[in-house]
LUMMAR-268002 format. One record per residue (C-alpha): residue number from 1; residue in three letters; chain; x, y, z. Coordinates in steps of 0.02 Angstrom, whole numbers, padded with zeros to 5 digits, m for minus. Each point is the difference from the previous one (the first is absolute). Layout:
! residues N
   num   residu   chaine        u        v        w
   NUM      ALA        A        X        Y        Z
...
! end
This chain:
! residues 390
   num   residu   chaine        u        v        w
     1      UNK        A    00000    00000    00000
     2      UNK        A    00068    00167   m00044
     3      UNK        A    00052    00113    00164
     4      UNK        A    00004    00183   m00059
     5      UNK        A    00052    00123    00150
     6      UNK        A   m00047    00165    00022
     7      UNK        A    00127    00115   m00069
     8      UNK        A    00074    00148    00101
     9      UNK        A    00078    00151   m00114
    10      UNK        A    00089    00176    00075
    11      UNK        A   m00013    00164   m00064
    12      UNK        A    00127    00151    00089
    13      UNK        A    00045    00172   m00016
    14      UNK        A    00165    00093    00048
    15      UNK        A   m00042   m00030    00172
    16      UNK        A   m00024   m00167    00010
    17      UNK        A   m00094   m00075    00154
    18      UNK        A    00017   m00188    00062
    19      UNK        A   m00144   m00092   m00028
    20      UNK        A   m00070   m00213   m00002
    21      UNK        A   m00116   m00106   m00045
    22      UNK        A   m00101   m00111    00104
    23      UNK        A   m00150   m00158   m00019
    24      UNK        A   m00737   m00450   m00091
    25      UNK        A   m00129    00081    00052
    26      UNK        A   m00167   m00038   m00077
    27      UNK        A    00007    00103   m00163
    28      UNK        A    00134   m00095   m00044
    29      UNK        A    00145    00096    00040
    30      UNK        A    00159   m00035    00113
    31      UNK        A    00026    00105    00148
    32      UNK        A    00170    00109   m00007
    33      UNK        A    00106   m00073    00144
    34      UNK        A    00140    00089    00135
    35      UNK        A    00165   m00040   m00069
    36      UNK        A    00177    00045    00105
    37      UNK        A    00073    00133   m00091
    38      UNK        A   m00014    00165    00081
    39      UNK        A   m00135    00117   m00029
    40      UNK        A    00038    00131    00058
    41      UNK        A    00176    00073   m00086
    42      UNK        A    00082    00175   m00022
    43      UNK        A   m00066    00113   m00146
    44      UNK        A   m00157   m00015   m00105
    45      UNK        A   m00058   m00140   m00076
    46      UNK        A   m00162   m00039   m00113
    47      UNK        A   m00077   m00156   m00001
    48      UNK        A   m00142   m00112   m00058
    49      UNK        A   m00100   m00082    00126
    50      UNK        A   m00037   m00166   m00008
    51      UNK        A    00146   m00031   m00064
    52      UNK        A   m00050   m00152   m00063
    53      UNK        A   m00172   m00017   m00104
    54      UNK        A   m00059   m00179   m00009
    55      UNK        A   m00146   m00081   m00060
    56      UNK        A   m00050   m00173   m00035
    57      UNK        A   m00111   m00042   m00156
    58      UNK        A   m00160   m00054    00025
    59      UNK        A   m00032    00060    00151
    60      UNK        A    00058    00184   m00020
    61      UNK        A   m00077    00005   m00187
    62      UNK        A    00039    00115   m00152
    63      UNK        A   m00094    00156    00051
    64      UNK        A    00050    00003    00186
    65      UNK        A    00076    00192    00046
    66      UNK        A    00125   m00018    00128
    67      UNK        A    00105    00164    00072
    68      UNK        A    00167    00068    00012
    69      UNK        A    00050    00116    00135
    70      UNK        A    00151    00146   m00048
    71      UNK        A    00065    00043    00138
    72      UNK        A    00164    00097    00075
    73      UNK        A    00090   m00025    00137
    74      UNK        A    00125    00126    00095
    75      UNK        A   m00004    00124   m00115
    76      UNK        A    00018    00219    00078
    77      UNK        A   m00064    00148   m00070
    78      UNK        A   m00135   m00079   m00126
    79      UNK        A   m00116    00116   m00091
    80      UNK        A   m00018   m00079   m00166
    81      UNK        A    00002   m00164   m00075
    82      UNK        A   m00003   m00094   m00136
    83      UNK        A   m00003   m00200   m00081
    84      UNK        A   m00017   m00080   m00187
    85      UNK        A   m00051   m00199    00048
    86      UNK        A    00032   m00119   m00158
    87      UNK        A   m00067   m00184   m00006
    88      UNK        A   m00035   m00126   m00136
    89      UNK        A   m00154    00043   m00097
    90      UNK        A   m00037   m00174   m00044
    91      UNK        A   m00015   m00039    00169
    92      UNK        A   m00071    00154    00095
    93      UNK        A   m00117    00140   m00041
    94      UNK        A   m00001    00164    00090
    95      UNK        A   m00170    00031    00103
    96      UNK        A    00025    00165    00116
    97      UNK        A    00141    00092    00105
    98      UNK        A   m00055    00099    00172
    99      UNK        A    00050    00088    00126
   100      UNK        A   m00051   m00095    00163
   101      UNK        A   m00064    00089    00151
   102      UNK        A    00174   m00008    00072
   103      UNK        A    00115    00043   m00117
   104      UNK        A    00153    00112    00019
   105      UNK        A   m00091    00153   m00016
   106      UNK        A   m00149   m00008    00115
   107      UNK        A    00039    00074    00136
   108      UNK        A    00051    00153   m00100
   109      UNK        A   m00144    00085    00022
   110      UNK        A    00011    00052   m00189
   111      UNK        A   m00072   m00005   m00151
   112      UNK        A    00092   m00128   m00120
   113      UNK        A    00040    00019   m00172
   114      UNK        A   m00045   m00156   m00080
   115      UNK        A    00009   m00019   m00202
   116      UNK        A   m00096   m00123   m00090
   117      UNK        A    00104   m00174    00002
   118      UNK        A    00107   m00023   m00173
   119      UNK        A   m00059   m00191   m00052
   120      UNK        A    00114   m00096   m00113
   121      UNK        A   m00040   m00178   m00062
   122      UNK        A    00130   m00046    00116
   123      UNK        A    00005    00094    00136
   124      UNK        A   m00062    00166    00084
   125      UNK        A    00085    00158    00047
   126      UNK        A   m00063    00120    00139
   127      UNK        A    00033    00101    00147
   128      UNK        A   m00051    00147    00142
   129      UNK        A    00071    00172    00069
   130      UNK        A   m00077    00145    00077
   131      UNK        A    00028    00182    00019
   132      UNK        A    00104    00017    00145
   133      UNK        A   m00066    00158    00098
   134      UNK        A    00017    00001    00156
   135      UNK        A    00170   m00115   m00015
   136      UNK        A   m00053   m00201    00031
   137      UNK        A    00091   m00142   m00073
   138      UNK        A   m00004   m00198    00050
   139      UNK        A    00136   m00089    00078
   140      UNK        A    00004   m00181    00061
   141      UNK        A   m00089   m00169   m00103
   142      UNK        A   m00180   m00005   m00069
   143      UNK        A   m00082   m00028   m00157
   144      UNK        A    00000    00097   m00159
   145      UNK        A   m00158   m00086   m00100
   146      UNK        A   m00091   m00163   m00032
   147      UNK        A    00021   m00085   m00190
   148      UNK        A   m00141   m00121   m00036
   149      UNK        A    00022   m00120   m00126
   150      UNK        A   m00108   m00166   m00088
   151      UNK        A    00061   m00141   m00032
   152      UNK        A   m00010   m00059   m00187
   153      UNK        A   m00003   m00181   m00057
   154      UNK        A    00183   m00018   m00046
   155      UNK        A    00068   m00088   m00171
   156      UNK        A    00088   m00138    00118
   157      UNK        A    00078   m00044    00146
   158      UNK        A    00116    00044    00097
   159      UNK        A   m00104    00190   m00021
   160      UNK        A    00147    00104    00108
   161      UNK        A    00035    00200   m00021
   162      UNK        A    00091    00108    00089
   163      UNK        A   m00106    00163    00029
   164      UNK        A    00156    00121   m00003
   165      UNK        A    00023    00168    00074
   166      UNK        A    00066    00073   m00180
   167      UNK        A    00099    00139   m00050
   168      UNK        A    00061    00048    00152
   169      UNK        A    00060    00190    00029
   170      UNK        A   m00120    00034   m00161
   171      UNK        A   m00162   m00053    00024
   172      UNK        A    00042   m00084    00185
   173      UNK        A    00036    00131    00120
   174      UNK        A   m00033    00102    00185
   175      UNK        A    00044    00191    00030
   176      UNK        A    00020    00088    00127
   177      UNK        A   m00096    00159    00069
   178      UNK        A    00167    00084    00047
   179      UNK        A    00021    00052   m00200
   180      UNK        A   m00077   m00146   m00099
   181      UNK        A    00165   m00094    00004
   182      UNK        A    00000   m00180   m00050
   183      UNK        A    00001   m00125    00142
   184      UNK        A    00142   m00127   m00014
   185      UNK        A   m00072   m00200    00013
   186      UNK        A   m00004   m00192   m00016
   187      UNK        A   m00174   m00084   m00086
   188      UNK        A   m00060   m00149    00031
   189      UNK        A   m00084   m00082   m00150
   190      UNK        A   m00152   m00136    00052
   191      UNK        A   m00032   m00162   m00101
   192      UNK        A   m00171   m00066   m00068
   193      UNK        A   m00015   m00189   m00029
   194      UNK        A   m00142   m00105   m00053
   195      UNK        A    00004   m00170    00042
   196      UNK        A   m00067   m00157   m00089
   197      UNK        A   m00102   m00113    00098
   198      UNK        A   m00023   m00193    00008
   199      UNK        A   m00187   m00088    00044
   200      UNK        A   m00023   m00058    00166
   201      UNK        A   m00152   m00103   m00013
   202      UNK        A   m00091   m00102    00144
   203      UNK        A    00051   m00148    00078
   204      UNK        A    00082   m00091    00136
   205      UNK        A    00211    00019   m00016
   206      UNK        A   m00010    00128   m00146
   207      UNK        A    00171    00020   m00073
   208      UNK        A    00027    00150   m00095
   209      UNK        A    00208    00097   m00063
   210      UNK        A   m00055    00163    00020
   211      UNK        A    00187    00054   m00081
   212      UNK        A    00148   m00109   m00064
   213      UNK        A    00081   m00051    00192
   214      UNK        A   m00161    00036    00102
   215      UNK        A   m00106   m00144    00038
   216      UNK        A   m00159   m00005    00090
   217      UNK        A   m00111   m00157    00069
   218      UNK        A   m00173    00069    00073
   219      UNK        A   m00071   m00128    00124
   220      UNK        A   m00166    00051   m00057
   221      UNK        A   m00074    00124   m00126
   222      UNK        A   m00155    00039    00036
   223      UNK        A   m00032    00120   m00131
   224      UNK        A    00067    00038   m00192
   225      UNK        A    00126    00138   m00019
   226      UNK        A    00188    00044   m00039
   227      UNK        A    00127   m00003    00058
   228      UNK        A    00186    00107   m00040
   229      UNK        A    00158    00040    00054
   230      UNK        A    00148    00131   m00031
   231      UNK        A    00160    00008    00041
   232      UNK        A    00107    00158    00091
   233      UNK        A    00141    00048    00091
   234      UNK        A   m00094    00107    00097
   235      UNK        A   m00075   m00028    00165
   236      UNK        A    00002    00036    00195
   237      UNK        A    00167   m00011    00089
   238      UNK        A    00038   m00201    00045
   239      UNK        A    00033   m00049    00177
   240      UNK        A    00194    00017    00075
   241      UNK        A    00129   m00120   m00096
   242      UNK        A   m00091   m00048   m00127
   243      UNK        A    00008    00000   m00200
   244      UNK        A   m00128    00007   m00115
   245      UNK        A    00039   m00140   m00128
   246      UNK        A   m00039    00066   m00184
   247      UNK        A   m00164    00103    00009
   248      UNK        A   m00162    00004    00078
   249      UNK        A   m00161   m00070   m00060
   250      UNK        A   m00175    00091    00032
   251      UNK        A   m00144   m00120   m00028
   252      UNK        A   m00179    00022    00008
   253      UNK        A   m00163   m00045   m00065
   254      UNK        A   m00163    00016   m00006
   255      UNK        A   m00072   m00194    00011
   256      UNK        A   m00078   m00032    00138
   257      UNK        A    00103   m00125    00122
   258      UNK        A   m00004   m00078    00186
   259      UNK        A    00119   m00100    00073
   260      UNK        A    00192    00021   m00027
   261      UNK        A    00084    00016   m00168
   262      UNK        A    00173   m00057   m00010
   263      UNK        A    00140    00100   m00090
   264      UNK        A    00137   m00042   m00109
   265      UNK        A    00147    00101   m00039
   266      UNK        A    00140   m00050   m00123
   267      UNK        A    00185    00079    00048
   268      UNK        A    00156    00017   m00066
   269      UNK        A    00131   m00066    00085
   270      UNK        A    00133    00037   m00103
   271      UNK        A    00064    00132    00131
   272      UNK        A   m00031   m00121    00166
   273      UNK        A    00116   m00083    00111
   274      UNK        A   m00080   m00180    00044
   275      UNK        A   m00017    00058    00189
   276      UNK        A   m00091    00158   m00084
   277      UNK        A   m00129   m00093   m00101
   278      UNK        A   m00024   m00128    00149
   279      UNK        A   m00075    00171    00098
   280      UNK        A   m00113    00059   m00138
   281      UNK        A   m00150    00073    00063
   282      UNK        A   m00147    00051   m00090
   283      UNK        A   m00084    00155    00090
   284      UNK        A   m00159    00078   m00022
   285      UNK        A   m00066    00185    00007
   286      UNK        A   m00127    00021    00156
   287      UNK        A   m00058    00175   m00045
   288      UNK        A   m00083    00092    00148
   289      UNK        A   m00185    00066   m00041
   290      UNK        A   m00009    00182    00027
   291      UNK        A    00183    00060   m00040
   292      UNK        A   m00012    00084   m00119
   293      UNK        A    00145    00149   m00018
   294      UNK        A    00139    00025    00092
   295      UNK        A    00147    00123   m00041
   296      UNK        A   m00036    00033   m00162
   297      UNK        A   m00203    00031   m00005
   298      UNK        A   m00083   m00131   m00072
   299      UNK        A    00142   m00137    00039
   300      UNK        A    00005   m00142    00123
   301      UNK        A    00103    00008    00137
   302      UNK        A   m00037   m00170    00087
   303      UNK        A   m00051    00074    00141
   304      UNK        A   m00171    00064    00031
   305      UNK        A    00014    00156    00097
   306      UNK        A   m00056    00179    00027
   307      UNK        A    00044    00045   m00199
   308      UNK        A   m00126   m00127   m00049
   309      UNK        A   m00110    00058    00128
   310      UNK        A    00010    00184   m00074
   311      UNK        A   m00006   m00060   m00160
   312      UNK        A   m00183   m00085    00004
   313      UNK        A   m00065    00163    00117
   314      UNK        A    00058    00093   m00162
   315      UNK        A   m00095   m00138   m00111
   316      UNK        A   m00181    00042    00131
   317      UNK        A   m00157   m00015   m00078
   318      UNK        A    00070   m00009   m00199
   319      UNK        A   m00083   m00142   m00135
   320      UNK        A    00054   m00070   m00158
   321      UNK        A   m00065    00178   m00074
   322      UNK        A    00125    00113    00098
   323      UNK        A    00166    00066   m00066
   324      UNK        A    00113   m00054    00153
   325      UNK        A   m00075   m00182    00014
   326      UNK        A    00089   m00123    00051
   327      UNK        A   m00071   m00202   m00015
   328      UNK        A    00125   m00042    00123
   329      UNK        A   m00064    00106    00143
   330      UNK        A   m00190   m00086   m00006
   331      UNK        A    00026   m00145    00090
   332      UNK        A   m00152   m00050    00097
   333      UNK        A   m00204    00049    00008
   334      UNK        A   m00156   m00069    00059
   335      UNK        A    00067   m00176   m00029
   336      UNK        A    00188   m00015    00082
   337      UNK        A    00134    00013   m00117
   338      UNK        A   m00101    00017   m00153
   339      UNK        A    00025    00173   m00080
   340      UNK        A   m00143    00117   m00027
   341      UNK        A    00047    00137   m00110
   342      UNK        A    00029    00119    00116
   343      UNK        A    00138    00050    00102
   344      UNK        A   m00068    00040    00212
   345      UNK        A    00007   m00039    00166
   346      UNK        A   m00005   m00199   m00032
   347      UNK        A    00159    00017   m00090
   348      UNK        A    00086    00117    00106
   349      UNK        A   m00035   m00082    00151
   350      UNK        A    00048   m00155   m00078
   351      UNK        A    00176    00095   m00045
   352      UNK        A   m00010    00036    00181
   353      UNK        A   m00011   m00189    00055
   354      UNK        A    00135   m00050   m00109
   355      UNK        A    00106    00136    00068
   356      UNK        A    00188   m00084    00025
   357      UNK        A   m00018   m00144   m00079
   358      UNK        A    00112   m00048   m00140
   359      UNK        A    00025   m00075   m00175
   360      UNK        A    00140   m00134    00012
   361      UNK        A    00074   m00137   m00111
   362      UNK        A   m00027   m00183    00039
   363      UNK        A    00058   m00186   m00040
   364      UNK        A   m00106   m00094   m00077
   365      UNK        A    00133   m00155   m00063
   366      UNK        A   m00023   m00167    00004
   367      UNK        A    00113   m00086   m00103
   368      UNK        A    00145    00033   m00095
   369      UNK        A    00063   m00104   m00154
   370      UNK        A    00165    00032   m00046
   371      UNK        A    00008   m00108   m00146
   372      UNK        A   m00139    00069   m00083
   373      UNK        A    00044    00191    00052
   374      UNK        A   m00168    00030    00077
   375      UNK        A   m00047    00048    00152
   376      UNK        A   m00187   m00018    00074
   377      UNK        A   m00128    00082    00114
   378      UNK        A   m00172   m00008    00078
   379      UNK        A   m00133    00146    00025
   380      UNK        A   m00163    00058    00029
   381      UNK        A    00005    00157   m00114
   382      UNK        A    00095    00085   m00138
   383      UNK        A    00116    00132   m00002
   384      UNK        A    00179    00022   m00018
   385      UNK        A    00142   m00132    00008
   386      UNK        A    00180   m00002    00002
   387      UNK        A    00120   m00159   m00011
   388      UNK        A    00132    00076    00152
   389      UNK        A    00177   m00051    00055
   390      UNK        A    00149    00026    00152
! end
């Protein structure tokens, strides 16, 4: 299966400023996970957010809008910005860019200045400023705007495109209010994949390959669906001392399932002492309902704490309808832990219950066959998986 990773491109001026880069839910897309690289870094930096854009055919179908978050982080002085966002038309269409409630600008106080977005067949081009009297300009991390784009039946699979922060310094930029200077910084480009999907159909030990070294052996199916994985390099930070063995896998599906499901993983051992592949362990993902951002807003932290507490208070009372909704802050209603289009008090005090507790890696191994180069598991859900070393 092809592993595309997001790609990360610099723009400076004379004075250049140090800067980084850092990291399935029912509509078919994959949550963007907490990875270990730093998120917070000196200078300015635009980025995409999720970086990572995945959807599995047939259950996220041709048609589905999904959204990108531009955001900027660390940046002084801003009073103007700027970004051109390219993709593959063959793959994506453009649907709308917005300014969420709480963008950079909104506690200005001011009247923005907001031209009609420039829409390419490949991309879209827009930004904000503001006439700066009395003197006000943003420092710190927020978002600049929302890009929403469909999802069009691609010409085949692997469907991958980068969706590229483009001409950088030209159409790409941030000024300052001190004299309309340009901003030195790092972008971050996001990635958009579409993922094919195999039939998981009903039955008692239901074996389907969801990609080339996954395997997957549902004790039961109870109901028809499919089910796909992807691979990436980027997820949350492993436990002390150990090493993630070639990438991880995220798996899901939408069949219907009880009972365990057992997982297997094929490795490559080429790099492996014998005492190393001996000690294999598969782990798997045991994300935390209710965190939901962390450092960087709208990130996972592992953790779920007063910033995710903050966060759905700043979600209260929006639906589906509302610019600033978020699916991942409705949580509960009338029926426990089924979702009911709104975000309120259920949610919030469910935030509230889950307060401290924490998303952590587990081992889910049972055997290990080193002739064979494949190491096995058993669980009671999908998420992610990693094959892990000393």
């Amino acid at each position: 299966m092809l592993c595309a990773s997001a790609a990360a491109s610099s723009y400076s001026f004379p004075t250049v400023k140090t800067s980084g880069t850092i990291h399935l839910n029912d509509d078919g897309s994959i949550d963007s996970r907490s990875v270990t690289a730093a998120d917070v870094v000196a200078g300015a930096t635009i980025k995409l957010l999720p970086v990572e854009n995945i959807f599995l055919a047939n259950i996220a179908s041709p048609g589905t809008d999904f959204t990108v978050n531009a955001m900027v982080v660390n940046v002084t002085d801003l009073q103007n910005w700027q970004i051109k966002l390219t993709w593959d038309p063959n793959l994506l269409s453009f649907v709308n860019i917005t300014l969420p409630s709480d963008n950079v600008f909104a506690g200005s106080g001011k009247s923005l200045i907001v031209p009609p977005p420039g829409v390419y067949a490949d991309g879209v081009m827009w930004g904000a400023t503001y006439i700066n009297d009395p003197y006000w300009t943003f420092n710190g991390t927020g978002t600049l705007c929302r890009i929403a784009l469909k999802i069009l039946d691609p010409p085949s699979f692997p469907a991958v495109t980068n969706l590229t922060l483009a001409e950088l310094g030209f159409n790409t930029f941030l000024l300052d209010g001190t004299a309309f200077r340009d901003i030195a910084f790092n972008a971050q480009d996001g990635i958009y994949r579409y993922i094919e999907t195999v039939p998981t159909p009903t039955g008692v030990n239901v074996t389907v390959s969801p990609a080339l070294d996954v395997g997957l052996v549902f004790e039961n199916v109870t109901s028809a669906g499919f089910t796909g994985a992807y691979e990436t390099q980027l997820g949350p930070q492993l436990p002390v001392n150990l090493t993630l063995v070639g990438q991880y896998y995220d798996v899901a599906t939408n069949a219907g399932f009880s009972g365990n499901l057992t997982i297997s993983v094929t490795y490559d051992d080429s790099n492996l002492t014998q005492a190393q592949e001996n000690s294999l362990q598969l782990l798997q993902w045991q994300p935390q309902a209710c965190d939901v951002t962390g450092l960087t807003v709208g990130t996972p932290d592992g953790i779920v704490n007063m910033r995710d507490i903050g966060y759905f208070c700043s979600k209260f009372v929006t639906t589906p309808s509302s610019q600033n909704w978020d699916p991942r802050c409705d949580v509960t209603g009338p029926t426990p832990g089924v979702p009911d289009g709104i975000v309120n008090m259920r949610d919030i005090g469910e935030v509230a219950r889950n307060f401290m507790k924490t998303s952590h890696w587990s081992n889910i191994t049972t055997y290990v066959d080193t002739s064979s180069n494949v190491i096995y598991g058993e669980a009671s859900h999908l998420s992610m998986f990693g094959v892990t070393r000393w």
